[in-house]
N, C-alpha and C positions, 0 to 999 in steps of 0.2 A: 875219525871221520873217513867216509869215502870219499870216492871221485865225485860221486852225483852230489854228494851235502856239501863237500867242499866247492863244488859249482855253483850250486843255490847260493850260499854264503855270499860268495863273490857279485853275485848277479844282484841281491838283495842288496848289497856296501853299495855297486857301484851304481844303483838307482836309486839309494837314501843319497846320496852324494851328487844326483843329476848329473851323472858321465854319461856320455854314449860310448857302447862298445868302440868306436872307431877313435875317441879320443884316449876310453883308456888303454886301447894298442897302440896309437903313439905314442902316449907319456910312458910306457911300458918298454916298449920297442920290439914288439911282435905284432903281429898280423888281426887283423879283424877277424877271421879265419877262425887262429887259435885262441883268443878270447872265449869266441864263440863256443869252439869246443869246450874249454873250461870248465864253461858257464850251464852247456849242458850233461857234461862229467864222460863225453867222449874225447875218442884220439889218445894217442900217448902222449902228452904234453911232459916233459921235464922239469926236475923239481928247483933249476934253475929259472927258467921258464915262469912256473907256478910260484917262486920268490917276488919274482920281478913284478910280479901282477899285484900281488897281495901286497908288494910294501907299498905300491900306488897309491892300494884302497886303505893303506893305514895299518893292515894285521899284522900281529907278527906272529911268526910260523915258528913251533917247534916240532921238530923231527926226533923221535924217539925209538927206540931199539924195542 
């Protein structure tokens, strides 16, 4: 997946789930900001970062070579 599908993804979780962006950066503990980016598959966000978001919305992330 890219940056932009792995945003949709997320964007799509956290509105089947009735999150708003702003709750899921707190439960997260980033910025509404970087959500935001995310969700639109801008900004550098980090794959620590991009962990933290996903295990919110339930995914789990595998990182492969």
């Amino acid at each position: 997946m890219n940056k932009t599908e792995i945003g949709k993804a997320i964007e799509v979780r956290r509105k089947t789930l009735d999150i708003t962006q702003a709750r899921l950066a707190k439960l997260s503990g980033v910025s509404v900001h970087t959500v935001s980016n995310i969700e639109t598959g801008g900004g550098n966000v980090t794959l620590d970062t991009l962990l933290r978001v996903a295990g919110v919305l339930g995914f789990r992330v595998e990182v492969g070579t």
